[in-house]
C-alpha positions in Angstrom: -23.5 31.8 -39.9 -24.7 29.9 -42.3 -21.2 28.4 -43.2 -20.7 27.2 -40.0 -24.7 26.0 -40.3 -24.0 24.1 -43.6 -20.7 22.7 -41.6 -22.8 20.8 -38.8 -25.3 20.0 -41.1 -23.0 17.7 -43.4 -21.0 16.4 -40.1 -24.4 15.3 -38.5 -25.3 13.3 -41.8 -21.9 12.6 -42.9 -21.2 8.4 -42.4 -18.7 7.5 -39.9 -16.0 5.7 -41.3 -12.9 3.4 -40.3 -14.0 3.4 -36.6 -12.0 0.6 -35.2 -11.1 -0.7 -31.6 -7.8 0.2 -30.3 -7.2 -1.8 -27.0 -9.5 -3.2 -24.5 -8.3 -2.9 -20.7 -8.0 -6.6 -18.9 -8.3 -5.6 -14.7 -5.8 -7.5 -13.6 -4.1 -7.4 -9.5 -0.5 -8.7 -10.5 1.0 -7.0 -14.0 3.8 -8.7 -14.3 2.1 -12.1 -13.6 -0.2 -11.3 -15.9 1.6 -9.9 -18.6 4.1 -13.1 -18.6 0.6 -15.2 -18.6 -0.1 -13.7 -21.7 3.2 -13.5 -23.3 5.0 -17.0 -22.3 1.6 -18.9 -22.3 -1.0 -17.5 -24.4 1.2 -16.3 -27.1 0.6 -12.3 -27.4 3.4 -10.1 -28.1 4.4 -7.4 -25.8 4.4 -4.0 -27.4 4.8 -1.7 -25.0 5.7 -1.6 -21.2 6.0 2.0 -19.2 5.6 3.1 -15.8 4.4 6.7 -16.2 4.9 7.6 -12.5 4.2 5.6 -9.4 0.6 5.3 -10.2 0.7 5.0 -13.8 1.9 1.8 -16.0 0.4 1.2 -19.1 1.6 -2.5 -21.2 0.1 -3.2 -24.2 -0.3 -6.9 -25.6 -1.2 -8.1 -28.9 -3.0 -11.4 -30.5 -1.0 -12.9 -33.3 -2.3 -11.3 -36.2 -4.7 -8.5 -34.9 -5.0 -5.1 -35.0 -6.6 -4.9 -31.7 -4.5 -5.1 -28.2 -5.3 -5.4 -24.7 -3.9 -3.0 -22.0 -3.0 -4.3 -18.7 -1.1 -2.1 -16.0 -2.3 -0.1 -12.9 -4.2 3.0 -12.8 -5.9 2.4 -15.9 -9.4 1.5 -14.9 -11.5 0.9 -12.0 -12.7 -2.8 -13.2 -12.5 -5.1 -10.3 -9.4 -7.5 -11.4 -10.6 -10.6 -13.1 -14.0 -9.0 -13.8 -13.9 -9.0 -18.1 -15.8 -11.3 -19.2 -16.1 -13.2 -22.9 -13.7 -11.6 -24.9 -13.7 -12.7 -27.9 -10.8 -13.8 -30.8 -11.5 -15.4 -33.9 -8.7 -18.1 -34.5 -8.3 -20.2 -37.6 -8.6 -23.8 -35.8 -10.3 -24.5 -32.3 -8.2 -27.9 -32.5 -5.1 -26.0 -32.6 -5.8 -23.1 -30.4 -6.5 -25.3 -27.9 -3.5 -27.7 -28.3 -1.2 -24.7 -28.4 -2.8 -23.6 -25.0 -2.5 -26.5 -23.4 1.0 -27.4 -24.7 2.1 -23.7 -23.0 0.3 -24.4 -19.6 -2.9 -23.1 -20.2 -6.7 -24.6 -18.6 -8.6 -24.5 -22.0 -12.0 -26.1 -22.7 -12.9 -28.7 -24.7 -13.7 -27.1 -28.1 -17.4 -26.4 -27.9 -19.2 -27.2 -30.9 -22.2 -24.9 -32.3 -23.9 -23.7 -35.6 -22.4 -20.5 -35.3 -18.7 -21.7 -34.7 -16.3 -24.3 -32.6 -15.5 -22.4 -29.3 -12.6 -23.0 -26.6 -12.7 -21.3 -23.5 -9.9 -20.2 -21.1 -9.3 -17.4 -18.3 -6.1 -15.5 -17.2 -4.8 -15.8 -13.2 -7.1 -13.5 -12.3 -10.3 -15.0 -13.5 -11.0 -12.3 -16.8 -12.4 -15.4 -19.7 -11.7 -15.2 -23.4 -13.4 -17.5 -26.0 -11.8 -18.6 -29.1 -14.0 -18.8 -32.1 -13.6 -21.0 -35.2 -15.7 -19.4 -37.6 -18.1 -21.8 -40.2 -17.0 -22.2 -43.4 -20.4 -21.1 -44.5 -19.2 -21.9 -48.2 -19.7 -25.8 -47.4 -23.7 -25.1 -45.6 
């Protein structure tokens, strides 16, 4: 008893470390539309694409460079389809984000200019938004 007592004592005050976010789930009515939307236009890469059963398809995308992916697919979640809002990517240059959506077909914002980072804005076909974020170069402030 006390064992196990000592146990729960050092997992309730141990630190929890290395969480990190695996995928994020986009609601989306069409996943082939979107999944070529974020593929061909935006620029994610495709990892994985499986239809479980009728009910069941799980595709997972990926942002150039991160170790966080979005999952699209039906019978993952009960979001209304285009109802994600603001997700958010850091991206080395507003300027060129937003010329390398535009240049595939994307609507982007101008790049929106704050103290806290240059922004562009864009949403998939079914409405979900994503904003790009330069950060400062807090080295030159």
């Amino acid at each position: 008893m006390i064992d196990e007592d000592l146990r729960q004592s050092a997992a309730a005050t141990a630190p929890i470390t290395d969480w990190r976010i695996e995928v994020v789930s986009i609601p989306v009515t069409d996943v082939d539309r979107a999944k070529a939307f974020y593929v061909d236009q935006v620029g994610f890469t495709a990892d994985h694409d499986h239809q479980v059963n009728e009910n069941l398809r799980f595709v997972q995308l990926t942002p150039p460079g991160s170790a966080c992916s979005i999952v699209i697919g039906t019978g993952l979640t009960t979001m209304t389809p285009g109802s994600q809002r603001d997700l958010m990517v850091v991206i080395p240059n507003a300027d060129d984000a937003r010329a390398h959506l535009l240049a595939r077909g994307v609507e982007a914002s101008e790049v929106d200019e704050q103290e806290w980072g240059r922004f562009v804005y864009f949403a998939d076909p079914d409405g979900n938004t994503w904003a790009l974020q330069e950060l400062p170069n807090y080295a030159q402030s």
